[in-house]
N, CA, C and O of each residue as an XYZ file, in Angstrom:
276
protein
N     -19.085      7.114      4.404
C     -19.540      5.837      3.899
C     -18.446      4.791      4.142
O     -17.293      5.059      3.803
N     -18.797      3.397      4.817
C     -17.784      2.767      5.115
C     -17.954      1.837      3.906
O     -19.090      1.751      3.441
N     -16.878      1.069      3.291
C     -16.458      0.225      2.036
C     -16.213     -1.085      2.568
O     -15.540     -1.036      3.598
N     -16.460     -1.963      2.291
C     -16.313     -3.071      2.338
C     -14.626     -3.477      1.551
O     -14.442     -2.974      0.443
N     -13.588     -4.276      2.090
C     -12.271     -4.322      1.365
C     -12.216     -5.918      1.494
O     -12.052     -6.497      2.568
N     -12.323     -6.342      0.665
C     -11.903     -7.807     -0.078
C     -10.756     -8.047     -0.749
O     -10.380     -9.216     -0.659
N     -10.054     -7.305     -1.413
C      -8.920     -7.665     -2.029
C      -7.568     -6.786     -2.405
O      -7.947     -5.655     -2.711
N      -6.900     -6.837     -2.445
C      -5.692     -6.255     -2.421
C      -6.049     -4.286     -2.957
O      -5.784     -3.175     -2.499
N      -6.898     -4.956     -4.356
C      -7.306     -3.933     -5.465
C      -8.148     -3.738     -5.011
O      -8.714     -3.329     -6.025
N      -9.109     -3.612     -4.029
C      -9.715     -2.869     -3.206
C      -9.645     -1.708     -2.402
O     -10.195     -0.611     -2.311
N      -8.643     -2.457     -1.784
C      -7.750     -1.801     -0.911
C      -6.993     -0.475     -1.700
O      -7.096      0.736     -1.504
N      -6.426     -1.035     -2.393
C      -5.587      0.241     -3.697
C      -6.741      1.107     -4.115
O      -6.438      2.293     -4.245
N      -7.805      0.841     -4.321
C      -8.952      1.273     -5.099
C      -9.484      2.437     -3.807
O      -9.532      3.635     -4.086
N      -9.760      2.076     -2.787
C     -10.013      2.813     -1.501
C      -8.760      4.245     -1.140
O      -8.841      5.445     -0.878
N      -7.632      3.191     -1.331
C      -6.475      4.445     -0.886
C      -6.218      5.448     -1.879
O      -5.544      6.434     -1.580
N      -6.726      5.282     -3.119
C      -6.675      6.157     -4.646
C      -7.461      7.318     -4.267
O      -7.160      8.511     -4.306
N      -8.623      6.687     -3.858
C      -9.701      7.680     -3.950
C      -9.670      8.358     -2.675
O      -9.738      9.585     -2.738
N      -9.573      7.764     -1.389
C      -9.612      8.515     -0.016
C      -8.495      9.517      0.061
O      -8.554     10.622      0.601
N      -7.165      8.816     -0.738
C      -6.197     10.117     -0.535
C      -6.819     11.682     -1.818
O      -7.049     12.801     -1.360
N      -6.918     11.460     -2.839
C      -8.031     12.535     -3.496
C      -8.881     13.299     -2.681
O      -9.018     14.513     -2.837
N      -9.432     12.673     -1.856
C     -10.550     13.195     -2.034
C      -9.746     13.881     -0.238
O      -9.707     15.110     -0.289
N      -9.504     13.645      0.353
C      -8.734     13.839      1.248
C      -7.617     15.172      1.614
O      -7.437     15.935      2.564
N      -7.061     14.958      0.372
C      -5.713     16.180     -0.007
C      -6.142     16.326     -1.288
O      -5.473     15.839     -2.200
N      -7.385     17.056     -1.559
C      -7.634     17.956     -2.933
C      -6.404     18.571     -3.770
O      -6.205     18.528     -4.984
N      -5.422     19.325     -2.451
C      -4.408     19.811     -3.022
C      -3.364     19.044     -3.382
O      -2.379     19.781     -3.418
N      -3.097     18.025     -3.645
C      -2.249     16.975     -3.523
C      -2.640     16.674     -5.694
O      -1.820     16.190     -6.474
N      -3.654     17.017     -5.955
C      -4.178     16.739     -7.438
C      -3.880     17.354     -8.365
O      -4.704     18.269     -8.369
N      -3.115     17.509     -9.350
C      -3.074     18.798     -9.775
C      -3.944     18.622    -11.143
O      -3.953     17.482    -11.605
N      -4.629     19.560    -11.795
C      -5.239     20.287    -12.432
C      -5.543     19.113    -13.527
O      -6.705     18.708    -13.552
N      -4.741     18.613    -14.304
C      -4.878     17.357    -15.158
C      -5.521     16.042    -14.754
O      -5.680     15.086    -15.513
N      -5.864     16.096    -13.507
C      -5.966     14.765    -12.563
C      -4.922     14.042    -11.737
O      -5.077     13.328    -10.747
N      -3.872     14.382    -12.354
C      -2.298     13.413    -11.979
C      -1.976     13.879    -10.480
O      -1.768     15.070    -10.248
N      -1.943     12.957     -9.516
C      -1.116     12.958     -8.602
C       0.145     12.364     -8.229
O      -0.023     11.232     -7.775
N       1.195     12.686     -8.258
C       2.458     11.916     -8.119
C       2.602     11.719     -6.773
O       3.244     10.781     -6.300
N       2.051     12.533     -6.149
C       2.439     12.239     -4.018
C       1.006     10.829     -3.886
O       1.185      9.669     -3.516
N      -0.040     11.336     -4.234
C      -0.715      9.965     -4.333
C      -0.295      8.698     -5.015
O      -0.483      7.655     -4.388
N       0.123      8.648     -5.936
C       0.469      7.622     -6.658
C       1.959      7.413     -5.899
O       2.195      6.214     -6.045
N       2.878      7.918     -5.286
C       3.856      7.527     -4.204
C       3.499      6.886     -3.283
O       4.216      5.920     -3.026
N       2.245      7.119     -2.371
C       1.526      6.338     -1.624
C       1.054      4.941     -1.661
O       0.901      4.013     -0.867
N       0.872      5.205     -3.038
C      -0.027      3.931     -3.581
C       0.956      2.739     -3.426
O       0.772      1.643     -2.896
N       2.171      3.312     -4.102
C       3.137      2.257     -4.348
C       3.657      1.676     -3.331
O       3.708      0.451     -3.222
N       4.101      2.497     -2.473
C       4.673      2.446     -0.997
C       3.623      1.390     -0.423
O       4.188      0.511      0.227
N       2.325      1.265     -0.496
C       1.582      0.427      0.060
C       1.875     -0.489     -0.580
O       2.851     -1.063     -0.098
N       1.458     -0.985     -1.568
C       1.803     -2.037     -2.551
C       2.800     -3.158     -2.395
O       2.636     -4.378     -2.380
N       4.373     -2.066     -2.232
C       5.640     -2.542     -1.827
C       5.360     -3.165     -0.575
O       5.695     -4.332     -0.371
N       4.730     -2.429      0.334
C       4.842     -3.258      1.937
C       4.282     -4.102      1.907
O       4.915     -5.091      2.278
N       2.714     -4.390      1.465
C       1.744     -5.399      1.028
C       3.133     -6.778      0.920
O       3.666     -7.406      1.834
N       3.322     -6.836     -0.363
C       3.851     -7.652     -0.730
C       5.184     -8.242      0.143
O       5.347     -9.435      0.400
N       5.946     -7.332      0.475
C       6.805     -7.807      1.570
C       5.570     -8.399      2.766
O       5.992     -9.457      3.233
N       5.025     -8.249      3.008
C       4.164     -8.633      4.168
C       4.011    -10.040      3.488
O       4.648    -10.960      4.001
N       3.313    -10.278      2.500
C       2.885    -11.437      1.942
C       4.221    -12.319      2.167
O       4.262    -13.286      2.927
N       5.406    -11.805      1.327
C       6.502    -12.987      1.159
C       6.951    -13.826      2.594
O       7.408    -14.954      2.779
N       6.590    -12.705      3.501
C       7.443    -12.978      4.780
C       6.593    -13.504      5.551
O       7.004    -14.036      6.582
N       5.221    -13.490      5.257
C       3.888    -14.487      5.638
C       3.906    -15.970      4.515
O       3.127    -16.912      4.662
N       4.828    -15.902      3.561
C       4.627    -17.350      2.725
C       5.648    -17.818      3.322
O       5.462    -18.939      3.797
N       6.774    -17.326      3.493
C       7.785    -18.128      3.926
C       8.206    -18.033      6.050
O       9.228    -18.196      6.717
N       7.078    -17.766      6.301
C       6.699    -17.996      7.419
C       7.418    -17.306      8.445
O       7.535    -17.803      9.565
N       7.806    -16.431      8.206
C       8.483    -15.407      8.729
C       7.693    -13.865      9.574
O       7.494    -12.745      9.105
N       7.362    -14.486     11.102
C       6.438    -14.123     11.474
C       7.253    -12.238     12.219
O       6.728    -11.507     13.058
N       8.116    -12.101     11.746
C       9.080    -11.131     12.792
C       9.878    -10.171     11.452
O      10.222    -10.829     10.471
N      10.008     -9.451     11.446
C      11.279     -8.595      9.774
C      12.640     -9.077     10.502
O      13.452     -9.462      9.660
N      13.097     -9.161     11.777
C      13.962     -9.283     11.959
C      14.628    -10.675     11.932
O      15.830    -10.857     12.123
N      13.501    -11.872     11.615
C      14.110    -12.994     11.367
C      14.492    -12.981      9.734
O      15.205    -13.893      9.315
N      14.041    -11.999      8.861
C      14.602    -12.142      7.555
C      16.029    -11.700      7.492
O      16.870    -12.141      6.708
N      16.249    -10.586      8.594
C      17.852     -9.793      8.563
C      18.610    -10.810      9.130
O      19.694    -10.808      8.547
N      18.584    -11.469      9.773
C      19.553    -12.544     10.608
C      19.756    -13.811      9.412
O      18.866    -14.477      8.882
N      21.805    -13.914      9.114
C      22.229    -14.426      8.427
C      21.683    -15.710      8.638
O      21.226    -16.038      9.733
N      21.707    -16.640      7.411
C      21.697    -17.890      7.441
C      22.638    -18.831      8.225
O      23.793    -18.468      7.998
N      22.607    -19.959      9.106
C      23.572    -20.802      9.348
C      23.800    -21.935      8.472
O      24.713    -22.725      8.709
């Protein structure tokens, strides 16, 4: 079934469930996944670096590493 992704929490909402359902073994017994929920975050984190470096117009990672003049 393909999903339609509109928003960030979509997106999170999609990668929650596709990695579950995906790596059964990855779940353990209570529901809790910690390697999923590592994933999650890891996306999250890049997301947002993506965003900052798209607000401040920073079309390259390597123009953020290069000192200021």
């Amino acid at each position: 079934m393909v999903h339609q992704i509109h928003t960030y929490a979509d997106l999170r909402k999609q990668l929650h469930d596709d990695l579950r359902i995906q790596h059964p073994e990855w779940v353990q017994p209570n529901g809790e996944s910690p390697l999923c929920d590592s994933y999650e975050a890891r996306l999250m984190k890049t997301l947002q670096s993506l965003n900052q470096s798209k607000r401040y117009g920073f079309s390259d990672r390597r123009q953020l590493e290069q000192p200021q003049a």
